[in-house]
BAPALO-39792 format. One record per atom (N, C-alpha, C): residue number from 1; x, y, z. Coordinates in steps of 0.2 Angstrom, whole numbers. Layout:
   seq    east   north      up
   NUM       X       Y       Z
...
//
This chain:
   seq    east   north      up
     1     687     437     362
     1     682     441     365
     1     685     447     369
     2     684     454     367
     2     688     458     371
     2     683     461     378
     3     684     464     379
     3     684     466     388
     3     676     466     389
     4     677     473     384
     4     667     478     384
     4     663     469     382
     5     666     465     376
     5     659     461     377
     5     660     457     381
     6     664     454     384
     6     665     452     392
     6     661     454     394
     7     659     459     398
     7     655     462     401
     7     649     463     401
     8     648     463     394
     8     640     464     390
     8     638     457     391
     9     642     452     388
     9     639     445     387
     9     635     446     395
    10     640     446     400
    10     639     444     409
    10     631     446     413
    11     631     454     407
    11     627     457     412
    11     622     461     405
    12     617     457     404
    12     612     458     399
    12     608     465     399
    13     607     468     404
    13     605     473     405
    13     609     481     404
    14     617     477     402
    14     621     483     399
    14     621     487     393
    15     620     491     391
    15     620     493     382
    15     623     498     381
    16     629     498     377
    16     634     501     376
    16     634     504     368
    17     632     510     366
    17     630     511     357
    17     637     508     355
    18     636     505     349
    18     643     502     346
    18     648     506     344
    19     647     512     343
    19     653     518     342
    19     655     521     350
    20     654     517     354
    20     657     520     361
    20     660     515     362
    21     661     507     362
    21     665     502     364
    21     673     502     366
    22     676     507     360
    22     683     507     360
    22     685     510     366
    23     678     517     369
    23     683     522     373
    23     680     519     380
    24     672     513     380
    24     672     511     386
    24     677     507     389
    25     680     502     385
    25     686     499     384
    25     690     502     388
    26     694     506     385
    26     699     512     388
    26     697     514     393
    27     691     516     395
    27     690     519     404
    27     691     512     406
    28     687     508     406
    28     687     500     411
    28     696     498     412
    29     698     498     406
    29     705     496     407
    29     709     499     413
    30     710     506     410
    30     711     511     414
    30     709     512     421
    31     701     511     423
    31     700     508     432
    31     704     503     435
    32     706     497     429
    32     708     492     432
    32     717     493     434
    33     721     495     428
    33     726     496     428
    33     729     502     435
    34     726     508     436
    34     728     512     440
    34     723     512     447
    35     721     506     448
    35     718     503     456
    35     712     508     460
    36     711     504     464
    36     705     508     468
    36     707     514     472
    37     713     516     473
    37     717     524     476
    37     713     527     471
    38     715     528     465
    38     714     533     460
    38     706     534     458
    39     701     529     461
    39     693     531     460
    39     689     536     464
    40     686     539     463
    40     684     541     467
    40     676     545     463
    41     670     541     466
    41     663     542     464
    41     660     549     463
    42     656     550     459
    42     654     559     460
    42     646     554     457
    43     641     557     461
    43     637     556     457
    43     627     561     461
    44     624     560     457
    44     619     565     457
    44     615     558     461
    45     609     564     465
    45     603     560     469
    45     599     559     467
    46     594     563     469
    46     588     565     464
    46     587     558     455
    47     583     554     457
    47     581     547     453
    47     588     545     447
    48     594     546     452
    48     599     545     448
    48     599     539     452
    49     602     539     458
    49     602     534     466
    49     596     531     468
    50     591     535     467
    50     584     533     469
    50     578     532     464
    51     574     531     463
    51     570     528     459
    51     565     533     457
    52     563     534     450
    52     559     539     449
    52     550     535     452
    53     549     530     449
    53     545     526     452
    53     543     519     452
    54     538     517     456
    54     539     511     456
    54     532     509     457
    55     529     502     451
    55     521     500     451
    55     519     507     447
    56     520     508     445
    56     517     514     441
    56     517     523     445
    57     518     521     449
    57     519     527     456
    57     524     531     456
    58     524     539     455
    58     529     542     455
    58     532     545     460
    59     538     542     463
    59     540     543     469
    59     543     550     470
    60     545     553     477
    60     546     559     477
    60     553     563     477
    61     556     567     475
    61     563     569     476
    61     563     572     479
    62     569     574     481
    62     572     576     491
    62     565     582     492
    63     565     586     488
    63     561     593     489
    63     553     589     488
    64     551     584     486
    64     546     582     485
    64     544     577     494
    65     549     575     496
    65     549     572     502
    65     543     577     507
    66     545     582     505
    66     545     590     511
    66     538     591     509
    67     536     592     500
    67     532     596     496
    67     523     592     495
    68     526     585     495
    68     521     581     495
    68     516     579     503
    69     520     580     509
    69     517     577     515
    69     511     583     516
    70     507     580     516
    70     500     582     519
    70     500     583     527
    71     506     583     531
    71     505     586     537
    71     509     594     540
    72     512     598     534
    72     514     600     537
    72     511     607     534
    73     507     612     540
    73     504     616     539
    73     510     624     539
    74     507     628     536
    74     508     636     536
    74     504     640     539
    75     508     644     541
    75     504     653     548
    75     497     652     546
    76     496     652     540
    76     487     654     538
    76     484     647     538
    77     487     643     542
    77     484     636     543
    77     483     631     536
    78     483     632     528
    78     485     631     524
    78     490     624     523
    79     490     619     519
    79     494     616     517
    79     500     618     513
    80     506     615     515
    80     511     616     512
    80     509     614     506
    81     507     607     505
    81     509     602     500
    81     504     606     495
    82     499     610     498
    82     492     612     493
    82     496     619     490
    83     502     623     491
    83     504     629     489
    83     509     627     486
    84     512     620     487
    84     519     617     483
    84     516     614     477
    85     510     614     478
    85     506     610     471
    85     503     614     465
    86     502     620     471
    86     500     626     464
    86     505     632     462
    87     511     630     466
    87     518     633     462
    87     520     628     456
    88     518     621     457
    88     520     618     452
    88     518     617     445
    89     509     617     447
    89     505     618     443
    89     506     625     438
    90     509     631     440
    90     511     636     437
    90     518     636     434
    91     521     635     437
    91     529     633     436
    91     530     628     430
    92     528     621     430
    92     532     614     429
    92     530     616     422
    93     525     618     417
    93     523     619     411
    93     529     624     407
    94     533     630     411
    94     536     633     409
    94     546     631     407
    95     544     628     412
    95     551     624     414
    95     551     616     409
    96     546     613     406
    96     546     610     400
    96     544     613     394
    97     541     620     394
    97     540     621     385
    97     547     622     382
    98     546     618     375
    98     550     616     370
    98     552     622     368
    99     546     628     368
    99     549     632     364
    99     551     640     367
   100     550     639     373
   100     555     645     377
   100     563     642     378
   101     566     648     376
   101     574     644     378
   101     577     646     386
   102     581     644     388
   102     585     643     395
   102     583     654     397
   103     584     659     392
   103     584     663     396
   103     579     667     397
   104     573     662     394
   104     566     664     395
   104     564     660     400
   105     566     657     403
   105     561     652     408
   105     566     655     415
   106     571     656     415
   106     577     657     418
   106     572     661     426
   107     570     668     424
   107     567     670     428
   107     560     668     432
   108     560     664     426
   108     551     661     431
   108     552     654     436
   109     561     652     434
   109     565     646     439
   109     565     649     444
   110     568     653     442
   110     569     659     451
   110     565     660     455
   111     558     664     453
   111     554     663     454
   111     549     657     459
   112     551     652     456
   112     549     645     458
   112     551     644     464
   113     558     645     462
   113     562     642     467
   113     563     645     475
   114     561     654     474
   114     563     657     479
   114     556     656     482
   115     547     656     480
   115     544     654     481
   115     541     648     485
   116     544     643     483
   116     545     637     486
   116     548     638     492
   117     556     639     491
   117     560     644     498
   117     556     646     504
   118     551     653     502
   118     548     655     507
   118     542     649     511
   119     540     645     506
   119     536     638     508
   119     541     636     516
   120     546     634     513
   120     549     630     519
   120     552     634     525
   121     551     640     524
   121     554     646     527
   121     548     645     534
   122     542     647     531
   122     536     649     534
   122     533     642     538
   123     535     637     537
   123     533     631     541
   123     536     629     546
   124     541     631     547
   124     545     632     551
   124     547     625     555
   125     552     622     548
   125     553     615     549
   125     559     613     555
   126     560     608     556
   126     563     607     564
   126     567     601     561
   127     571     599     563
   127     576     594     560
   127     573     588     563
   128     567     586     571
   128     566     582     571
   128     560     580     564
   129     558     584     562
   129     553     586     558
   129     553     580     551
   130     560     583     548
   130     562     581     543
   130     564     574     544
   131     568     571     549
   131     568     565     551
   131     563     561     549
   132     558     562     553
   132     554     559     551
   132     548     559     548
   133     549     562     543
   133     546     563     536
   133     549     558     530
   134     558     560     532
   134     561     554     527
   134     560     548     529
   135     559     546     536
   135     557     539     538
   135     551     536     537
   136     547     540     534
   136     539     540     533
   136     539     541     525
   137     542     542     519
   137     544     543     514
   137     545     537     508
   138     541     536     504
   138     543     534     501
   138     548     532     496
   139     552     537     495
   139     560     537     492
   139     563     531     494
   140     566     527     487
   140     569     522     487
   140     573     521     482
   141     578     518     486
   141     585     517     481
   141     586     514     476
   142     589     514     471
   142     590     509     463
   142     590     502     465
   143     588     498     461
   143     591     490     465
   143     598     493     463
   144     604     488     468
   144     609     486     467
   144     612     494     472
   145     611     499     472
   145     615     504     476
   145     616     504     481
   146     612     501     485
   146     616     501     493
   146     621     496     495
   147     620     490     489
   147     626     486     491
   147     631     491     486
   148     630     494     479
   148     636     498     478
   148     642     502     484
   149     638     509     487
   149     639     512     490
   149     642     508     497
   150     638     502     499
   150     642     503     505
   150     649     496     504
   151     648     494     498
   151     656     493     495
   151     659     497     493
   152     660     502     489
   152     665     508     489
   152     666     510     499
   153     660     510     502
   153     662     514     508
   153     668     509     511
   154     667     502     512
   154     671     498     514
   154     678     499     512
   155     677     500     504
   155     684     499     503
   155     689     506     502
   156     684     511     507
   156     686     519     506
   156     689     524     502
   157     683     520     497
   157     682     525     489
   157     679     530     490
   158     680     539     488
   158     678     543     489
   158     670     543     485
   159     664     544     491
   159     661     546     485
   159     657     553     487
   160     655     558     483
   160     652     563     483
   160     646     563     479
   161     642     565     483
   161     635     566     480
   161     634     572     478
   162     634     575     472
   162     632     582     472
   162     626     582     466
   163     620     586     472
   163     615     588     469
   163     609     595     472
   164     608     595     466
   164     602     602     469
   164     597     600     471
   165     596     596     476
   165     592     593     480
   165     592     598     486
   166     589     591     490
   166     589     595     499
   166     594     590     503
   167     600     594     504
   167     605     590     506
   167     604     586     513
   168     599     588     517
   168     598     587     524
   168     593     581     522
   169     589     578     518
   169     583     576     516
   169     590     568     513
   170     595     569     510
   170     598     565     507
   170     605     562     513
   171     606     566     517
   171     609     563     522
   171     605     557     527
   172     600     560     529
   172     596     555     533
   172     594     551     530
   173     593     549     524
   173     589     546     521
   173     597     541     518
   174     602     541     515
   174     607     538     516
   174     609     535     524
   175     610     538     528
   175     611     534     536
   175     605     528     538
   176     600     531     534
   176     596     527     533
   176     596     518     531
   177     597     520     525
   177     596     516     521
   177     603     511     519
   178     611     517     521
   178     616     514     520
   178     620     516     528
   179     619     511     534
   179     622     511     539
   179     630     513     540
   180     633     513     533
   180     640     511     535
   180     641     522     533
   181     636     525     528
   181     638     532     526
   181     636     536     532
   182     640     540     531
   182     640     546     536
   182     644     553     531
   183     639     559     531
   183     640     564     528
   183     646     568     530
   184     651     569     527
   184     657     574     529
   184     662     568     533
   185     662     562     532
   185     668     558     534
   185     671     560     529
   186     678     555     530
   186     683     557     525
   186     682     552     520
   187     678     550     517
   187     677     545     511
   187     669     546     508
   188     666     552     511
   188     659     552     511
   188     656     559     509
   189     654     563     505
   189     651     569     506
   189     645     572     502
   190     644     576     504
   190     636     577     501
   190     636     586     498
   191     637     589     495
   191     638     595     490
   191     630     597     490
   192     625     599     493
   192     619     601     490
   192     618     607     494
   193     610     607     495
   193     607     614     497
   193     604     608     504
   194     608     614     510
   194     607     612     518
   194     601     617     520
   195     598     615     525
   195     591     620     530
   195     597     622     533
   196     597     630     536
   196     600     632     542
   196     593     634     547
   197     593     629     552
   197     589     629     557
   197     589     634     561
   198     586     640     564
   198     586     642     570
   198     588     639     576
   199     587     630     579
   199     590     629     583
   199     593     623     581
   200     594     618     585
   200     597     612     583
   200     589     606     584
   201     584     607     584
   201     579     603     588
   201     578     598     581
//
């Protein structure tokens, strides 16, 4: 029995297509023979880390943390979550039709996205704000990740989260969740889209 079904026997929930064995093989050996120095984790947040949903329920992703809370109002006393819903409701149809390609949707992303932007602009969110929004959030980790992560952190494996998320939404919510992470240590960092606050509040 070589390596790859070693591992498949152990851990039933693995599947490996039969034409990729050899080269998963190769990477696993390759981990093993060149040691924990030379790993170093890259990986995405947004329901990569965390869970798309759970019970049937579809949870929120970092910009949904913000998009979905039903308390944070705008200038014309307005729900956020009700003008995040009718950009969506406009948007999220063009950014899956089959049959527009990337340089036809590309403008109405932008679009989206700067729109949303002024969403968060005009609410005029505060960092304690955001705090405790992720603390009130349902956002929740993959089984198995927070003992991942906070065994690479012990053993001072780099890991880099890099996503088009909201990076400030994904830090608090890792210090949260993983005691030992802390964003810009020297084994820890987060690559995304940050709020620049007006003050520090």
């Amino acid at each position: 029995m070589n390596l790859v079904e070693k591992l498949l026997n152990e851990n039933s929930h693995v599947h490996i297509h039969d034409d990729k064995h050899a080269a998963v093989e190769q990477t696993v050996r390759s981990l093993i023979s060149e040691g924990r120095q030379m790993l170093h984790v890259v990986a995405d947040f947004d329901f990569t880390l965390t869970m798309y949903e759970k019970n049937g329920v579809i949870l929120p992703s970092t910009f949904g943390v913000i998009e979905s809370n039903d308390q944070i109002l705008l200038p014309d006393g307005s729900l956020l979550s009700r003008k995040a819903e009718e950009l969506r409701l406009k948007y999220h149809p063009i950014e899956i039709d089959v049959h527009m390609d990337i340089s036809e949707k590309l403008p109405y992303m932008i679009e989206w996205w700067r729109s949303a932007q002024s969403l968060f602009v005009l609410s005029n969110l505060t960092k304690s704000v955001i705090r405790k929004l992720v603390h009130e959030s349902s956002m929740e980790l993959k089984t198995g990740v927070q003992e991942f992560m906070t065994d690479l952190l012990r053993s001072e494996t780099p890991i880099l989260i890099f996503s088009a998320g909201l990076g400030d939404i994904i830090e608090i919510f890792l210090e949260k969740e993983i005691p030992e992470f802390r964003h810009n240590h020297e084994s820890s960092h987060i690559v995304s889209n940050f709020i620049q606050y007006d003050n520090d509040e």
